[in-house]
C-alpha positions as CSV (number, residue, x, y, z in Angstrom):
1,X,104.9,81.7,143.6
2,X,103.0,84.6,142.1
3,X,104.8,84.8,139.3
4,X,104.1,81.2,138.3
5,X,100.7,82.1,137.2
6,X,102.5,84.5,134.4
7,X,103.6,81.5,132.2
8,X,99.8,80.5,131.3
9,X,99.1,84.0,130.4
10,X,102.5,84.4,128.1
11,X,101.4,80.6,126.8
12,X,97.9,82.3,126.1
13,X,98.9,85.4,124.5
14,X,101.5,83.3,123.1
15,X,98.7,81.4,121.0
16,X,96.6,84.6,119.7
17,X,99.4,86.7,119.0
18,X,101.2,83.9,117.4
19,X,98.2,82.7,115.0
20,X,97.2,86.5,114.3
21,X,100.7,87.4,113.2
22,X,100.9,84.3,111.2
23,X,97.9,85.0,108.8
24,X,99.0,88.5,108.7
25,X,102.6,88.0,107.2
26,X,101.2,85.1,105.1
27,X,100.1,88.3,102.3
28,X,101.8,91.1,101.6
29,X,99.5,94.9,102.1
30,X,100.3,95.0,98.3
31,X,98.3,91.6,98.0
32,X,95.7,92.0,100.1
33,X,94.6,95.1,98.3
34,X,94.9,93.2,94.9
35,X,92.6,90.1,96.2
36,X,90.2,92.6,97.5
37,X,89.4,93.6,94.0
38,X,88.4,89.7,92.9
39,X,85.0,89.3,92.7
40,X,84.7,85.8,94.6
41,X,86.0,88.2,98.1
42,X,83.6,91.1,97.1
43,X,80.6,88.6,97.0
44,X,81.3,87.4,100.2
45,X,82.2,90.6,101.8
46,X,78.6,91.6,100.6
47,X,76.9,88.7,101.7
48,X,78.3,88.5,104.7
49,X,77.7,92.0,105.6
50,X,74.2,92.1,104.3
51,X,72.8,88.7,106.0
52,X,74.2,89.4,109.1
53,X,72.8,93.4,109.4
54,X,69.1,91.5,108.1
55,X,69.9,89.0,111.1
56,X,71.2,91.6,113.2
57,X,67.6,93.3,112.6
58,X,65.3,90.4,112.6
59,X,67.0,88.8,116.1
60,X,66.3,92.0,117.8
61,X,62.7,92.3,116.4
62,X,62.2,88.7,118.0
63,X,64.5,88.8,121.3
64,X,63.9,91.9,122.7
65,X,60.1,91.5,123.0
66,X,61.1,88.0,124.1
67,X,63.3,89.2,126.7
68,X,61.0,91.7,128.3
69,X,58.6,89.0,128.5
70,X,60.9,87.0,130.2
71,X,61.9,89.8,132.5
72,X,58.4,91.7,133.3
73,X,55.8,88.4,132.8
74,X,54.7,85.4,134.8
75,X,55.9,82.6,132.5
76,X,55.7,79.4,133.5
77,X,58.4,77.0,133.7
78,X,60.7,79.9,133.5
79,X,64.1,77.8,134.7
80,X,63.4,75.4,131.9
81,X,63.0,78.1,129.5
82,X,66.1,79.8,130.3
83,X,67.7,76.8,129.9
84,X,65.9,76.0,126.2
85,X,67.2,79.8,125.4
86,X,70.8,79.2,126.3
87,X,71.2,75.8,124.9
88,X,71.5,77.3,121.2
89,X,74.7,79.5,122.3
90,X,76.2,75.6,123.8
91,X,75.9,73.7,121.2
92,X,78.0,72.5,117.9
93,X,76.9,74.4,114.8
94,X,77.0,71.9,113.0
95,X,74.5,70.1,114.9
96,X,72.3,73.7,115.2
97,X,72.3,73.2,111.2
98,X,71.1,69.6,110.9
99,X,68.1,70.3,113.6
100,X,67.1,73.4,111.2
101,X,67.6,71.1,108.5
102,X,65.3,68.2,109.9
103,X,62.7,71.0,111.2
104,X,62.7,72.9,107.9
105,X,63.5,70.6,105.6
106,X,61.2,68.8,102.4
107,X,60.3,65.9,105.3
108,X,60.5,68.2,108.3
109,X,56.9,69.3,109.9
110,X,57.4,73.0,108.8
111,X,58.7,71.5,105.4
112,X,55.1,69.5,105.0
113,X,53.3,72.8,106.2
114,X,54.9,75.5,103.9
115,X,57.1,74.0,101.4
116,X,58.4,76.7,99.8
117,X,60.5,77.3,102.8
118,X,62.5,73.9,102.0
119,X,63.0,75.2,98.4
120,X,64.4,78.3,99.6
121,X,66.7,77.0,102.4
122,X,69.8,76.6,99.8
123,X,70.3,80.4,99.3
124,X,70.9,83.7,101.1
125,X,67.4,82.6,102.9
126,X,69.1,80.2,104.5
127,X,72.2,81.8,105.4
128,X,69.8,84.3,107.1
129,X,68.1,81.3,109.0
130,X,71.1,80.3,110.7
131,X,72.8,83.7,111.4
132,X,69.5,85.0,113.1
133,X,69.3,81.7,115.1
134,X,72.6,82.1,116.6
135,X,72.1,86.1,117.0
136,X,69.0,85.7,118.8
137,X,70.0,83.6,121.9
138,X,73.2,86.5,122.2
139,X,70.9,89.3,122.2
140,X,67.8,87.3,124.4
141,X,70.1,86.3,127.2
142,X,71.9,90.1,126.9
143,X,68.3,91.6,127.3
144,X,67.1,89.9,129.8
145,X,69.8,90.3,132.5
146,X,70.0,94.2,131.4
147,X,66.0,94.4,132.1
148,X,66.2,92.6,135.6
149,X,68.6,95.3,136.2
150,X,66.3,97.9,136.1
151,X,64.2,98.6,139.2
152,X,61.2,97.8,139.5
153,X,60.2,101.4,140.8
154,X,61.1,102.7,137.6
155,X,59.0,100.2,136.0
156,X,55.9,101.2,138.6
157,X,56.2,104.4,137.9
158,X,56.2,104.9,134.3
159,X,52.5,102.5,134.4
160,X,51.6,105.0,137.1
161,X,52.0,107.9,135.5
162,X,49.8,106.2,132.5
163,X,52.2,104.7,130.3
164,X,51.8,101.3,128.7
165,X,53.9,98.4,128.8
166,X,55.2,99.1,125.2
167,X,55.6,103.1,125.9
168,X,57.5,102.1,129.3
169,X,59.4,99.9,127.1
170,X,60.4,102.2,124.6
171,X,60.6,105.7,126.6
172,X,61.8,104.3,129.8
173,X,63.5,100.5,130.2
174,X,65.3,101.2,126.8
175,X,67.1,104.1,127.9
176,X,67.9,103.2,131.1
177,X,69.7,99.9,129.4
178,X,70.6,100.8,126.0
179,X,74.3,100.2,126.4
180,X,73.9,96.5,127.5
181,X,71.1,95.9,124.4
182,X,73.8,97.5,122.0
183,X,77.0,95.4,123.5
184,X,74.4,92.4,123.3
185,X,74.1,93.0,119.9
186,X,77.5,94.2,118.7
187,X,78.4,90.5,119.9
188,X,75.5,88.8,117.8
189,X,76.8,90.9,114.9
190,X,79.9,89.4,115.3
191,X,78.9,85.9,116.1
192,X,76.6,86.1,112.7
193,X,79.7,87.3,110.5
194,X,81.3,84.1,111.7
195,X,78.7,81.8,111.7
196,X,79.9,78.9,109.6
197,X,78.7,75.2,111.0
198,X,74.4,75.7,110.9
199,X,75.3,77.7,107.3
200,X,76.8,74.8,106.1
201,X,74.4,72.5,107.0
202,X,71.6,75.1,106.1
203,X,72.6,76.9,103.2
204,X,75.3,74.9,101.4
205,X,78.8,75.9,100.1
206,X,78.1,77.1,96.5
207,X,80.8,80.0,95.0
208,X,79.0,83.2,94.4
209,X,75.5,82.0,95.8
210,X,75.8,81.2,99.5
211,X,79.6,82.2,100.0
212,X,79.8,84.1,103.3
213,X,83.6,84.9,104.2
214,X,83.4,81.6,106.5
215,X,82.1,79.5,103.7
216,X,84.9,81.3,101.5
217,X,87.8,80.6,103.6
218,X,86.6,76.9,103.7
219,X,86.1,76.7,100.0
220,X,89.5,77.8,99.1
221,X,91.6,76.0,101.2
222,X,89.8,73.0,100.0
223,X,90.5,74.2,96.4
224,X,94.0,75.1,97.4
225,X,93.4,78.1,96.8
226,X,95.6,79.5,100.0
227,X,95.9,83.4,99.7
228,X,92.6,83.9,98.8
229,X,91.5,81.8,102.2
230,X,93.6,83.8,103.7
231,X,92.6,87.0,102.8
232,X,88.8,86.1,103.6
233,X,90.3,85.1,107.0
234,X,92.1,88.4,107.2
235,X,88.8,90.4,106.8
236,X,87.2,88.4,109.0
237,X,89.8,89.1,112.0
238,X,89.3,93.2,110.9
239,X,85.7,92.6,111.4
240,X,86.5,91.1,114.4
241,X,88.6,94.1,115.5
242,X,86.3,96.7,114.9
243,X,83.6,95.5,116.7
244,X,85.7,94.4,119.5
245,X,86.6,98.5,119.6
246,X,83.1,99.3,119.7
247,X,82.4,96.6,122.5
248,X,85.0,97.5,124.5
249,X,84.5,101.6,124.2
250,X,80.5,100.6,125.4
251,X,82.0,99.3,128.3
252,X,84.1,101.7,129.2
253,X,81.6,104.4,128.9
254,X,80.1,102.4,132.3
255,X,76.1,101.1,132.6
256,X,74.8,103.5,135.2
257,X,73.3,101.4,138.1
258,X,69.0,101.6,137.8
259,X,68.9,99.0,140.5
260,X,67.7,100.5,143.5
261,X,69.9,100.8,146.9
């Protein structure tokens, strides 16, 4: 009866191995090196890379403080926060990217307020809207379970010996937890170089302006243009690989255990 449950797993691997093999023999190495030198893939290699690294930055600046908070302070309504910070990593991004839209937007209330934010939605700007969005409930929720780990005698300690929050922070909850913060944000680096749905809807689809791989691959195969999709989609993957490698050698390394017995 055991060995029943190994059908679902050969279905599953079935599936990934399947659809990976089938984008890689759809170009030859040969051709994959030859559409890496058109400039349509080397725009949106460089976007991609860049907007997701300034997401990459700006999320931590704004989740890790936002964490802690969440960790260390009395916040009120704390379950329904929790709830308003996971909800972004739940729902469609396509419907992430109208909500940005409607809030920052020519007829949004931001829009009204500062309208030069509207004019600069359609651009890179925008791309780096919606990437940070997404990055930030990754690294948020990653944070905050990796400082509730820590015990709270460490925590004591370091304001007893005359540190302040943001010294204890940097030269003692940091260290303790800095594999979890940098698997947390390996993941939202990931998640950003895929983020397609809220870029759509935030940033538009125009060649050579606000085409991130995502928005390349879609562009092509509407255009019919089919190997160059699939080469986007083949960098993507690598991407996808790499940091996978880096996740999974974090975790092997092991998260020493700050909780106390």
């Amino acid at each position: 009866m055991a060995k029943l449950t190994l059908l679902p797993l050969a279905i599953l691997l079935f599936l990934i191995v399947g659809s990976l093999c089938s984008l890689f023999t759809q170009l030859s190495f040969s051709h994959l090196i030859q559409l890496l030198s058109d400039s349509e893939i080397q725009f949106a290699l460089m976007l991609s890379v860049t907007t997701a690294l300034i997401s990459l930055l700006l999320a931590c600046i704004i989740s890790l403080p936002a964490a802690w908070a969440m960790a260390r302070l009395h916040v009120p309504g704390k379950r329904i926060i929790n709830i308003l910070l996971d909800l972004p990593m739940v729902m469609p991004p396509l419907v992430v990217g109208i909500g940005l839209l409607l809030l920052l937007g020519q007829s949004g209330p931001l829009g009204k307020v500062a309208p030069m934010i509207s004019q600069w939605l359609f651009s890179p700007f925008g791309i780096v809207i919606a990437q940070t969005y997404v990055a930030c409930s990754i690294i948020t929720r990653s944070a905050y379970a990796a400082f509730t780990s820590i015990a709270p005698a460490y925590v004591h300690t370091a304001y007893n010996l005359g540190l302040t929050p943001l010294k204890a922070l940097c030269l003692v909850e940091i260290p303790l937890v800095w594999r979890s913060l940098l698997s947390g944000c390996v993941l939202a680096m990931s998640r950003a170089l895929g983020e397609f749905g809220a870029t759509l809807m935030l940033a538009g689809a125009t060649r050579m302006k606000t085409e991130t791989l995502p928005i390349a691959v879609y562009l092509n195969i509407a255009s019919g243009d089919f190997s160059l999709a699939v080469g986007c989609a083949l960098l993507l993957i690598l991407f996808a690989v790499f940091l996978l490698l880096i996740l999974h050698l974090l975790q092997q390394k092991g998260i020493p255990d700050v909780k106390s017995e």
